[in-house]
C-alpha positions in Angstrom: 37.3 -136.9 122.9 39.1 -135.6 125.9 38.2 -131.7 125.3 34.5 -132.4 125.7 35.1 -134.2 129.2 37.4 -131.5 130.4 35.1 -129.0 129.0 32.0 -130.5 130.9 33.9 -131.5 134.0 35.2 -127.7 134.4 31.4 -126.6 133.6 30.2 -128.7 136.8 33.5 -127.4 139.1 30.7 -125.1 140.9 27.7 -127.4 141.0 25.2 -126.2 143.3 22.2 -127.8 144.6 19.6 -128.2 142.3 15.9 -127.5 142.0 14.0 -127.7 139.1 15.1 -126.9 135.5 12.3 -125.5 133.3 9.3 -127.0 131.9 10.3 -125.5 128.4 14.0 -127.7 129.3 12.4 -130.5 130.4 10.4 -130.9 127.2 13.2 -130.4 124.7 14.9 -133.4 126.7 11.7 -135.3 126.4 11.4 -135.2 122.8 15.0 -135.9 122.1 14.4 -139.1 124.1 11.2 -139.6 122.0 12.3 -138.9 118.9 15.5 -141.0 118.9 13.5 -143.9 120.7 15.0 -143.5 124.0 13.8 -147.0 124.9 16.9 -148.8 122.7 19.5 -146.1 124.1 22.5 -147.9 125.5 22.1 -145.9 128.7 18.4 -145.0 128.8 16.4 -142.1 131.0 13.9 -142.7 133.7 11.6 -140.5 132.6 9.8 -140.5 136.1 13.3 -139.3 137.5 14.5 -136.0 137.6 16.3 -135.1 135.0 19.2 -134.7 137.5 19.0 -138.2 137.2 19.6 -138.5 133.3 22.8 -140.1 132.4 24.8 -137.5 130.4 22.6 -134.4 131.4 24.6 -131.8 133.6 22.8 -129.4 135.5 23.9 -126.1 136.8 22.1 -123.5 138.9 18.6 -125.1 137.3 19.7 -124.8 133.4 20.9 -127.5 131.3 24.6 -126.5 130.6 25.3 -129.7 128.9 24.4 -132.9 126.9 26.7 -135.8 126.2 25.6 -138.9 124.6 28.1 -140.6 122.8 28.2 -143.9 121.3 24.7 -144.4 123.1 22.3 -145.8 120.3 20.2 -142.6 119.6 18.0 -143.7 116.3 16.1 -140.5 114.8 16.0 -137.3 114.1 16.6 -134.2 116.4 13.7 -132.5 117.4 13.4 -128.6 116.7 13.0 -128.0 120.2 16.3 -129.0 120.9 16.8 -124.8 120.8 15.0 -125.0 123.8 18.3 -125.7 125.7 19.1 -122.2 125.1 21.4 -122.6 128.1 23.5 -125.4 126.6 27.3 -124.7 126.7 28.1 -128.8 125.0 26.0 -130.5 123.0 27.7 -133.9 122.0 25.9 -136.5 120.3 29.3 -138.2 119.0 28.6 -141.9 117.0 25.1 -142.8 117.0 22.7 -143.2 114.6 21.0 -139.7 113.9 19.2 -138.9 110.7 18.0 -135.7 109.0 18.9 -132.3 109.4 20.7 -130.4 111.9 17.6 -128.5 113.2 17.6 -124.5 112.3 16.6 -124.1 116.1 19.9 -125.2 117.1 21.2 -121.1 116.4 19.4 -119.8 119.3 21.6 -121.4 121.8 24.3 -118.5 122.2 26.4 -119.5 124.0 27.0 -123.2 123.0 30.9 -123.8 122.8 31.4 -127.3 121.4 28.9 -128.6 118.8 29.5 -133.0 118.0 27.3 -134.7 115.9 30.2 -136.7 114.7 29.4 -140.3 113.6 26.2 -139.7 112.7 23.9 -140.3 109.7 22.8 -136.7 108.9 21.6 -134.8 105.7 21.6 -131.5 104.4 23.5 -128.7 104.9 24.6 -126.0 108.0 21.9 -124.4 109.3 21.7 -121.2 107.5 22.4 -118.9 110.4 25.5 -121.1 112.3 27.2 -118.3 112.5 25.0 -116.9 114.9 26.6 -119.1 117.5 29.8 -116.5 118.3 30.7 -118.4 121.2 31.5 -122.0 119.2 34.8 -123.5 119.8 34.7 -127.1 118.5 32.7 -127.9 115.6 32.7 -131.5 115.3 30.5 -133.1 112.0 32.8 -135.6 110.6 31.7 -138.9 109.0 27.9 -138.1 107.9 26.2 -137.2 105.0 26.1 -133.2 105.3 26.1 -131.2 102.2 26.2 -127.3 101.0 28.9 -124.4 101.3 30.1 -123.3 104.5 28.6 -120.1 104.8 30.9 -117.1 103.3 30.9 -114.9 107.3 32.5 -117.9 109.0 35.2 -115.7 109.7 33.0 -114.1 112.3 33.6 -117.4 114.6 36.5 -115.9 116.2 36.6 -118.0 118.9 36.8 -121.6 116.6 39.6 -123.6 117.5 38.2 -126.5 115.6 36.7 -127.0 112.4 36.1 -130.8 111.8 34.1 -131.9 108.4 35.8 -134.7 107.0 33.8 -137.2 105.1 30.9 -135.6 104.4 29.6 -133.9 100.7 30.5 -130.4 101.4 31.1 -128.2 98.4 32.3 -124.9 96.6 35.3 -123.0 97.7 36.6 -122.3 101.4 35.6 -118.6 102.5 38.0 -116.0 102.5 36.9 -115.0 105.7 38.5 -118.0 107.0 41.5 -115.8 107.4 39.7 -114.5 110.1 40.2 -117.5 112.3 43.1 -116.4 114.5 42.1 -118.8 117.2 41.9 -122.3 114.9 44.1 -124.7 115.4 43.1 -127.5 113.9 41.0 -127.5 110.3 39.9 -131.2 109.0 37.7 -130.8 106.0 39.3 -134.0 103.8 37.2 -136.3 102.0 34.8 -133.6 100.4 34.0 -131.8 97.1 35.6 -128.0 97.8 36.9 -126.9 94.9 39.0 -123.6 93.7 42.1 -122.0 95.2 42.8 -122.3 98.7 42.4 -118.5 100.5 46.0 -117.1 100.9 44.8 -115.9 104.0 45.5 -119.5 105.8 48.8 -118.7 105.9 48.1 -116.0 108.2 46.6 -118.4 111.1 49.6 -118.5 113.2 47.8 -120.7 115.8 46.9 -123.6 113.3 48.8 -126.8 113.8 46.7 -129.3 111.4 45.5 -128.5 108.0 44.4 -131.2 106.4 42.2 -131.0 103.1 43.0 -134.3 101.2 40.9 -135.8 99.0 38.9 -133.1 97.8 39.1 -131.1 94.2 41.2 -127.9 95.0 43.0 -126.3 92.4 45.7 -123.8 91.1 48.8 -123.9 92.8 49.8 -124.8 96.3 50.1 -121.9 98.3 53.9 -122.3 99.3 53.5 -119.5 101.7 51.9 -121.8 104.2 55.3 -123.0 104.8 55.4 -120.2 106.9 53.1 -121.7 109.4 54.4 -124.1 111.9 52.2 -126.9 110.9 52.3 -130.5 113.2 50.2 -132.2 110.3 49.8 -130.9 106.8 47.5 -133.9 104.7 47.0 -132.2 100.8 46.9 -135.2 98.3 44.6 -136.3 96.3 43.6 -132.8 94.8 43.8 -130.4 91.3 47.0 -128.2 92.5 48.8 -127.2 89.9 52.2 -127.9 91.9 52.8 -129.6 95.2 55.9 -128.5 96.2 57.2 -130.6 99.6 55.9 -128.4 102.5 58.0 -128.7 105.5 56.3 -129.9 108.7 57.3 -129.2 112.2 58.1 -131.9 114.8 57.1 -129.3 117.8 
């Protein structure tokens, strides 16, 4: 968890004085509150505060930048108007007890970097449009109930560094445009139902250092040429391969 503290501590290195986010802000905030009965939260909001106030709210030059409530006893569903926070750069929501959908509305904030709703208790698949959100670094959605394909243009996330889906219902087979990734480091999506061949094109990410897809129903052979990739953690058992040969595994 320490990237999303560094992440928000370097977004509040030039906090200014602060006025008055909007009433369209404020609202969003409001209804998240309601709608995961802010009353029961570990650490819960004063409503008749400022939002400055709001524990895990970070404001910069009047805009929400970021939203961090971890492990704080959130019991809902997210409201649509949580794309309201069109300004939001962290939205982490890691280990609580949210339900439902990822809201569609959650697409129209650009330039969100890190995305965790880790922990959670949510249904259905990606919002249709996820790739809209160029700017994503961090996708964080392990241990829920999420279901569907990843959508066949993930490739056009250049800036992913993350892709984190264990333990969820995910299906089909992993995009080709995944090959795309040059930036990922780190892709965790054990513990689903992907099937097929794995995309030769992994072996091409030179800055991935984990690859782990255990547990899920991939098939053909092992792609040996991944051996090329100086890998810190490579997890692939429990799968269809045709052959596992032993992949070497670097200790840097």
């Amino acid at each position: 968890m320490k990237i999303f503290t560094s992440l928000a501590m370097a977004l509040m290195v030039s906090f200014s004085a602060i006025a008055q986010i909007s009433s369209t802000e404020k609202q969003a905030l409001i209804d998240l509150y309601t709608q995961t009965d802010g009353k029961s939260w570990t650490n819960s909001w004063d409503l008749k505060k400022s939002p400055k106030n709001w524990k895990g709210v970070i404001i910069l030059n009047d805009k929400v930048i970021a939203l961090s409530l971890t492990d704080n006893n959130l019991n809902g569903t997210l409201p649509e108007s949580i794309g309201d926070l069109t300004n939001l750069k962290v939205l982490n929501l890691h280990k609580n007890n949210i339900q439902g959908a990822i809201p569609q509305t959650i697409t129209s904030i650009k330039g969100l970097k890190v995305l965790n709703m880790s922990f959670n208790k949510l249904e259905g698949s990606l919002p249709s449009n996820i790739t809209d959100l160029a700017s994503l670094e961090y996708i964080d959605l392990f241990f829920n109930n999420l279901s569907g394909e990843l959508p066949e243009d993930i490739g056009t996330l250049k800036n992913l560094k993350r892709i984190s889906l264990y333990s969820n219902n995910f299906e089909g087979q992993l995009p080709v445009s995944i090959e795309n990734l040059t930036n990922l480091r780190d892709l965790q999506i054990s513990s689903n139902n992907f099937d097929g061949e794995l995309p030769i094109g992994i072996a091409s990410l030179e800055s991935l250092k984990r690859l782990s897809i255990f547990d899920n129903n991939f098939s053909g052979d092992f792609p040996e040429v991944i051996n090329t990739l100086a890998l810190q953690e490579l997890a692939y058992q429990n799968n269809k391969f045709n052959t596992t040969t032993m992949i070497a595994v670097s200790d840097k």
